[in-house]
Each structure stands twice: as C-alpha cells, then as structure tokens.
C-alpha positions in Angstrom: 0.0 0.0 0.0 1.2 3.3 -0.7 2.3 6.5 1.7 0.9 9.7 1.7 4.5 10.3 0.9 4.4 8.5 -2.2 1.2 9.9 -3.1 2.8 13.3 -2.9 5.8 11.9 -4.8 3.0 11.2 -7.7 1.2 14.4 -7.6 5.1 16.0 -8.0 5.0 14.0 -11.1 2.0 14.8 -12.5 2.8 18.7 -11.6 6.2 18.3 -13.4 4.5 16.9 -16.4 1.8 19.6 -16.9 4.8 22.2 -16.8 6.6 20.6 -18.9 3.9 21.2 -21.7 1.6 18.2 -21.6 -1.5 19.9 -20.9 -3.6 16.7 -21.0 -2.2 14.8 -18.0 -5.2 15.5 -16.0 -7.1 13.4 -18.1 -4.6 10.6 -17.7 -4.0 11.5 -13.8 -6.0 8.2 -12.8 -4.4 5.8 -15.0 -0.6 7.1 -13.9 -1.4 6.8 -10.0 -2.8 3.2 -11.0 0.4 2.6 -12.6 2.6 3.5 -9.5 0.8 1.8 -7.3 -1.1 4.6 -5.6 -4.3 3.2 -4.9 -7.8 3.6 -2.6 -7.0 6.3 0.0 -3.8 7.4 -1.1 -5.1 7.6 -4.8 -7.8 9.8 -3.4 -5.6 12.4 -1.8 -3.1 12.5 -4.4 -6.2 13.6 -7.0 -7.3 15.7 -4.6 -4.2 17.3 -4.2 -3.7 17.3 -7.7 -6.3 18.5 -8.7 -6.6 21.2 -6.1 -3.2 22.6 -7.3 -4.0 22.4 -10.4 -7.3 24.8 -9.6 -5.4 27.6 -8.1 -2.4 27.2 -10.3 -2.5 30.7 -10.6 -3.0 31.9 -7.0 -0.2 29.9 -6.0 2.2 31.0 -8.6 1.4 34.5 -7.0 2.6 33.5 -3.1 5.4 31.7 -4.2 6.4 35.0 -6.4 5.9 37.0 -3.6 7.8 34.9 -0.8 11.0 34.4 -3.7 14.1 36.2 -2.3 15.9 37.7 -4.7 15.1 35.0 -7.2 12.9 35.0 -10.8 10.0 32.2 -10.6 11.3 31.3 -14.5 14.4 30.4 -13.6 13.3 27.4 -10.6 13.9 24.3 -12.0 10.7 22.3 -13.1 10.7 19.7 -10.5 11.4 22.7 -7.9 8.2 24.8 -8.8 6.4 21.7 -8.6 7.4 21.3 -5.2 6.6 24.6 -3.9 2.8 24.7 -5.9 2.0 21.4 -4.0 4.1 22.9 -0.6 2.2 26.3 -1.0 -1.5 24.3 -1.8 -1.4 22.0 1.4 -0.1 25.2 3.8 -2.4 27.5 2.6 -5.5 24.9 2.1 -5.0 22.0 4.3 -5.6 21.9 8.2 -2.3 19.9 8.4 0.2 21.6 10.5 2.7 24.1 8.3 6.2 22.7 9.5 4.7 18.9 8.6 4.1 20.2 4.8 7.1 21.9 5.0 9.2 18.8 6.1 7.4 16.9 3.7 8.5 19.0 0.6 12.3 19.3 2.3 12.3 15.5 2.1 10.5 15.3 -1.8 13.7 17.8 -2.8 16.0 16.0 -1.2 15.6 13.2 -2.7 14.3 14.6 -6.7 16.3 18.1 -6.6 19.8 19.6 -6.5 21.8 19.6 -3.5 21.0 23.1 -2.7 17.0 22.8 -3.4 16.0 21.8 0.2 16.8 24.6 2.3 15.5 27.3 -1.0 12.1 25.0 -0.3 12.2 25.5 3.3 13.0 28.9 2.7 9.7 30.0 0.5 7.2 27.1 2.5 8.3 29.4 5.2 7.6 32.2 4.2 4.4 31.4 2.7 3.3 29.5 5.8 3.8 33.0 7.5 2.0 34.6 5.2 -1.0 32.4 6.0 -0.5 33.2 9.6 -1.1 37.0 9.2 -4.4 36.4 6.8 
C-alpha cells in the first residue's frame, strides 16, 4: 500500500509533467497513480491534491512569487516549482500543521532536486506558511 509520501511523490509527477507542456495529463492523472501503485485512499488524496493545485495554479504561482528572495519564478527548475505549488496548496489549504508540509517538501527535494533545493524550499514554505498566519 502506498504512503501519503508517495502519493505526494506522484502528484510532483503529474505537476512536473503539466509544466513541462503536456496539458492533457489531468485526463490521464487516474491511470498514472494506478500505474505507480497509488491506490484507494492514497489515490484519493493524491487527486485531490492534484487536482486542487491544479485549480489555483495561478494563485499559488502568486505567493510563491511574492515569498522568492531575490530570485525569478522562471528560472526554478521544473521539479522545484512543482514542489513549492504542491508545498504552497497544502499550507495555505490543508488543516495539516505548516512545519509537517514543510518537512514533507524538504524530504521530496532532497531526494528529486539539487543539492541546494532543500533549504531554498524551506526557505519559501516558510515564508508562505507566514503569510498564511497574518491572513
């Protein structure tokens, strides 16, 4: 049985993939979490997660914008941005406490992105977690 991990692990694939120009992997979202396993309740959190980052794609594009430091959105690497749109969805939408999210994206980078990636997530999720807290 899958992790919730995993299931996020998916989602960061099917985020990747939708930036990467294919437009039409929402429509294929079910099959690909069949095919890695993800399945029952996992597969239901990872679609809603999906597709709840996929809803406010634009929203979340803002906070991340406005929590980079010194840094242009177009130049994060693909997997990186997908990271921090599924980071910023669960902290700003998710009753899940901000420093689990936040760990949770630190261990997806550390294990898909470049050496430096972790602490530039923490970084952000940080910031965007505090900008939560004064909403």
């Amino acid at each position: 049985m899958a992790t919730r991990h995993q299931a996020r692990e998916a989602v960061i694939s099917l985020l990747y993939a939708y930036d990467m120009g294919n437009e039409e992997i929402a429509k294929h979202a079910d099959d690909i979490l069949e095919d890695k396993k993800i399945r029952n309740k996992q597969k239901d959190f990872a679609l809603e997660l999906f597709e709840g980052t996929m809803g406010q794609l634009e929203s979340l594009d803002k906070v991340i914008i406005e929590n980079l430091k010194e840094w242009d959105f177009e130049r994060l690497g693909n997997i990186e941005r997908a990271i921090l749109r599924l980071g910023s969805y669960e902290v700003l939408n998710k009753d899940l406490d901000s420093a689990v999210i936040i760990n949770e994206a630190i261990e997806l980078a550390k294990k898909l992105c470049s050496e430096q990636s972790p602490s530039f997530i923490n970084g952000v999720l940080d910031g965007v977690s505090k900008t939560k807290a004064t909403k």
